[in-house]
Each structure stands twice: as C-alpha cells, then as structure tokens.
C-alpha positions as CSV (number, residue, x, y, z in Angstrom):
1,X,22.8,-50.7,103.9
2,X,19.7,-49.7,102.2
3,X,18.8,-46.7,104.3
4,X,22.4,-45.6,102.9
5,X,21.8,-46.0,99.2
6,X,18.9,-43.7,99.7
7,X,20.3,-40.4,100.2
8,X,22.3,-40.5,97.1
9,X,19.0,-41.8,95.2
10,X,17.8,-38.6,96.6
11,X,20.2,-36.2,95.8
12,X,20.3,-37.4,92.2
13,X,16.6,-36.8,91.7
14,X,17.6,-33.3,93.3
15,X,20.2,-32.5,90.7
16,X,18.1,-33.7,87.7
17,X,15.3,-31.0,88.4
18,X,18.0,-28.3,89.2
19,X,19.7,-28.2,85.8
20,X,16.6,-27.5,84.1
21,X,15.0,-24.5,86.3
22,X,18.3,-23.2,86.5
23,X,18.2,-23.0,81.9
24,X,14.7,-21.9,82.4
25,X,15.7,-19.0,84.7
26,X,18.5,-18.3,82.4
27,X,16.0,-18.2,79.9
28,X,13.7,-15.9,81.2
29,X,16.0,-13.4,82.4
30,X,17.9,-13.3,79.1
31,X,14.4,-12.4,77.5
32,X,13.5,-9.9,80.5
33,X,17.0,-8.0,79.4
34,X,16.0,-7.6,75.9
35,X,14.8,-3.5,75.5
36,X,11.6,-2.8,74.1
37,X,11.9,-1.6,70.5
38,X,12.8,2.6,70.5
39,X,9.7,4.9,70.2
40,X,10.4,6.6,66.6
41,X,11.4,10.3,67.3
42,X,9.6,13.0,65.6
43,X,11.6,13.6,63.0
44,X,11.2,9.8,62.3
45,X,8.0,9.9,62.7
46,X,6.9,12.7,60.4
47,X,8.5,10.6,57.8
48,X,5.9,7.5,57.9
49,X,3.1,7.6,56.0
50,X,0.1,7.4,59.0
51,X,-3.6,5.9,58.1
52,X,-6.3,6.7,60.5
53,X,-9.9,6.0,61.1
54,X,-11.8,6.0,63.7
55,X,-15.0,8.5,64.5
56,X,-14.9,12.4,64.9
57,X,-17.0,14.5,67.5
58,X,-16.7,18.1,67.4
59,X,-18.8,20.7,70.3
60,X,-18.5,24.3,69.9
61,X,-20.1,27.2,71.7
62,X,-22.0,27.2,74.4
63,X,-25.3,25.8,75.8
64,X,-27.8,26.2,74.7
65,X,-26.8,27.2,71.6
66,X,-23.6,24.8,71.2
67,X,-23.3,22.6,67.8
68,X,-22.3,19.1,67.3
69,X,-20.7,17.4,64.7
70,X,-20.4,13.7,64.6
71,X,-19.6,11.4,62.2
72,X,-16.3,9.3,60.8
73,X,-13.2,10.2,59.5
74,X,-10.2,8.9,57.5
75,X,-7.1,10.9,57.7
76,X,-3.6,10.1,55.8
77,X,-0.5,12.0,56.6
78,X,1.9,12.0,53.3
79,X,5.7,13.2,53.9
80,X,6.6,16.9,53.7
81,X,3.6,18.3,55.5
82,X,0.9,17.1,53.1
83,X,-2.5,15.0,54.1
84,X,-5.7,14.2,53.1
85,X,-8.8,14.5,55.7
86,X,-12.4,12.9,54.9
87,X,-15.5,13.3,57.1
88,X,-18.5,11.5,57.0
89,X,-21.9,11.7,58.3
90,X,-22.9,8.8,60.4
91,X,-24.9,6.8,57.4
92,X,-21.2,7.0,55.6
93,X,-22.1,10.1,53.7
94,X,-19.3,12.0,52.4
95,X,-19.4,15.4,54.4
96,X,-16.2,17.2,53.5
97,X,-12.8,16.7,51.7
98,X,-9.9,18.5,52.6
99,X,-6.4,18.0,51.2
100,X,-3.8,19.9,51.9
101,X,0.6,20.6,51.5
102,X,2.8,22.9,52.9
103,X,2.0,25.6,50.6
104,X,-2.1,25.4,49.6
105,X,-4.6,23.9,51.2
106,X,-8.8,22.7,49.7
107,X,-12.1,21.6,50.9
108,X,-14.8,19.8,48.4
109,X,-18.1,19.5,49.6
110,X,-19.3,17.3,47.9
111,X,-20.6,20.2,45.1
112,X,-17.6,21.9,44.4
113,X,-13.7,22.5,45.8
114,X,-12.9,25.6,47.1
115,X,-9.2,26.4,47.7
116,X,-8.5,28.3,51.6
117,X,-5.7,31.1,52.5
118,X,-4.8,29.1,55.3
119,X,-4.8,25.3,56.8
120,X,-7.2,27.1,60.0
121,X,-9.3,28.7,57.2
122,X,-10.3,25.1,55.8
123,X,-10.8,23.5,58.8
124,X,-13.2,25.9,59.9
125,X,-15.1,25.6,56.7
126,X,-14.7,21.5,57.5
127,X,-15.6,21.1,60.8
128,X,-16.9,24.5,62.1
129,X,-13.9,25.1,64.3
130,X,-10.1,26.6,62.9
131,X,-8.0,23.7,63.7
132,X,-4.1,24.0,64.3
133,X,-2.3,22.2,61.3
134,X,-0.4,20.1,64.4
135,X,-3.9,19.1,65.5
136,X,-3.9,16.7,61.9
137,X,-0.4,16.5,61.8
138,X,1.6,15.8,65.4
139,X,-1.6,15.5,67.9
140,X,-2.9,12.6,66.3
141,X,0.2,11.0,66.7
142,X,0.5,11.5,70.5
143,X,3.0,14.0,70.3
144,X,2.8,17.8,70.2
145,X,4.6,19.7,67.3
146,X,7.9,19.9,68.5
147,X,8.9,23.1,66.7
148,X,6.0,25.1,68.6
149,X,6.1,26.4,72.1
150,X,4.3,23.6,74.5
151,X,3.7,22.8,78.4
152,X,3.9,19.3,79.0
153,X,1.6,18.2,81.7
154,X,0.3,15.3,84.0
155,X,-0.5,12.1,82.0
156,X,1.0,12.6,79.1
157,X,-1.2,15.4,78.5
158,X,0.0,19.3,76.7
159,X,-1.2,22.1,76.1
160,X,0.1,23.8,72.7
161,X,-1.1,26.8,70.6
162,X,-4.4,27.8,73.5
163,X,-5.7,24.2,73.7
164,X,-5.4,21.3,75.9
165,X,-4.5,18.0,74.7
166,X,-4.9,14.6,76.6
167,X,-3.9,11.1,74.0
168,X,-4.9,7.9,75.6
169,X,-2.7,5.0,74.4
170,X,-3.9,1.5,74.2
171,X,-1.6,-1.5,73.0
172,X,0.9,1.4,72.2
173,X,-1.1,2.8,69.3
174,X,-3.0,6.1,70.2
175,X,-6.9,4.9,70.9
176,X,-8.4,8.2,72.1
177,X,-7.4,12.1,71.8
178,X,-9.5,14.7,72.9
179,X,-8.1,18.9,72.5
180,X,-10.3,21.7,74.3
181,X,-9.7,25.1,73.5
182,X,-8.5,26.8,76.4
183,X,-8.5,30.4,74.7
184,X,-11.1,31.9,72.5
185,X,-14.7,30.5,72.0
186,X,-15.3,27.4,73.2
187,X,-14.5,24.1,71.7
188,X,-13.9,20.4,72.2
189,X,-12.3,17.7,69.4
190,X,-12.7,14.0,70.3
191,X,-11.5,11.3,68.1
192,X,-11.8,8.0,68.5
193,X,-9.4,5.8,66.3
194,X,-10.3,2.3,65.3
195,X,-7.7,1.3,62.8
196,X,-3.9,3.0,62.2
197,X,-1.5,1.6,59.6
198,X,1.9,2.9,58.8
199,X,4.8,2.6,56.3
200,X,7.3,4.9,54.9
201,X,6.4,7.9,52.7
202,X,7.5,7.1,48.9
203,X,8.5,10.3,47.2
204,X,6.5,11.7,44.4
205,X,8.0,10.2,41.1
206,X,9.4,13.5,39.4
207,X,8.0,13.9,35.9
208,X,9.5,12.6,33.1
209,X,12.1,14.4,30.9
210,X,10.2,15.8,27.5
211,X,11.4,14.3,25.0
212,X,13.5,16.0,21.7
213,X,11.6,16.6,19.0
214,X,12.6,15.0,15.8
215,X,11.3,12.2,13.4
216,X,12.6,9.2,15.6
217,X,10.6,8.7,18.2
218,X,12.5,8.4,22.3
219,X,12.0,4.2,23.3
220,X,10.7,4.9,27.0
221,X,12.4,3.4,29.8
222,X,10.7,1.0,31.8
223,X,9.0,2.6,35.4
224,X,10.2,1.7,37.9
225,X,8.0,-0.6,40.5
C-alpha cells in the first residue's frame, strides 16, 4: 500500500513545477515576438533636432607634407537644412564657428564672421578640406543623403559624392564615422562621437504682427510656451 501512494505523490510534485515553466515560457516567447522599435526613415529623421559631440580629426595631403587637425566639436542639426558646427582646439579653445541654412552659409573665427558662396566654401575655410553639406547633415547620422546618387557597400559602408564612408554603430547610436576622399587631393574625416541627444525641431516663432498706429496702445497677447 505505501509503495502505491507514492507515484501519485510523485506525479503531483511533477505537475506543480510544470504549470509554472510552462507561464514562464509563455512569458518569454511573448516578449521575444515583440518587434524592436522602427528605425526613423530619413525623412523622419531630417526632422529631429540632432546634438553631437564627440572629437574631430581631419588629414589632408600627402606625406610629408600632409596637415592635421584635431580637436572637438559640437554640431546641431536644426529642421529645414540649417546647423550650427563649433570646433575647438584640444585645450577647449574656440577654433571656428560656422552656421549655416539652406540659402547662406558663415564662419567666425574667433575675430570676425565672414559669410561663404557655398556650404564647401566654408568648410574649407573651417577645417582645410571642402566638405559635402550631407557630410554634416546625413553622414553623421549613419545614412547617406538619399536624394544624391550613392553605392552602398559591405558593412554598412557607401560611397557618395567621390568619398567613402564607413559609420560604426554602438548601442544603436552612431559611435564612429570616418569618410576618405576617393577623388581629388587626398583627405580623411574621423569623428568620434561621445554624446548625441535628439528631439523634434520646433519651428521658428514667426514675428509678430506690427501693430496699428494710433493713440491706444495694442494689449499683447501672451507667448506662447
């Protein structure tokens, strides 16, 4: 009679473990199904407001007589094609200043601002190289500029407008992008990002309406936050 009330002792215990592996498994596939959140397309993308820093190198020419520029940088895209680009010396001294839109683009050097012709014509005067615009504005985002001829190639690497692009990704936030020029005189672009925030461009205000002249004076509206 004992050796009898066993087995069902047994099996009980059996059941009482299955019930909760079998949630647990549930569980975990249920979580596994879940899709990763979508990768913002790049019309999406050009619509966030991107804040970079991180540390610039910059070769050109040719040994022996190639130059080097190294330092930090903060960049900060703005919607509609505008963004502001700081460079700094390695002891945190301002080097250059450029700010640019769709339509007009300026470099201070710490002395005075001069406005450029072109968005190549100020990065030259910046940096000592002519820089694509989609270098500051798609490249540093991973992507090339979608509205431009490209070759995509092994690694998530492309080349676009004569240079060669390879972004390295870490944690899903670009961590490395280095461009050589593949046409023309030689030269190399290496950034090195350390911190990237992003939110969603706020349109310019548009200026307020003049008022009508006349001895009351307009009560002004309150701005809005």
């Amino acid at each position: 009679m004992p050796a009898r009330e066993s087995v069902p002792l047994r099996l009980a215990r059996g059941r009482n473990w299955t019930l909760p592996m079998a949630l647990g498994l549930s569980l975990f596939l249920a979580a596994c199904a879940i899709p990763p959140a979508p990768k913002p397309t790049p019309a999406q993308a050009s619509q966030l407001r991107l804040n970079i820093s991180g540390r610039i190198s910059v070769l050109t020419g040719e040994s022996p007589e190639q130059k080097n520029l190294y330092g930090g940088f903060r960049l900060e895209l703005l919607a509609g094609g505008a963004g502001h680009f700081d460079v700094f010396s390695p002891l945190g001294q301002m080097l250059a200043r450029a700010r640019w839109t769709s339509e007009s683009a300026s470099l201070n050097n710490g002395r005075q601002t001069q406005d450029y012709a072109s968005f190549e014509d100020m990065t030259e005067a910046a940096l000592g190289v002519a820089l694509p615009r989609a270098a500051l504005q798609n490249w540093v985002r991973g992507e090339p500029a979608t509205t431009l001829p490209f070759t995509r190639l092994g690694d998530g690497a492309f080349e676009q407008l004569g240079w060669r692009v390879q972004p390295r990704f870490e944690g899903g936030r670009l961590h490395v992008l280095r461009a050589k020029r593949m046409q023309g005189p030689a030269a190399q672009l290496s950034l090195v990002v350390d911190e990237t925030s992003a939110q969603r461009a706020i349109p310019a205000a548009s200026s307020p309406a003049p008022q009508a002249s006349g001895s009351a004076s307009a009560t002004p509206e309150s701005a809005t936050p």
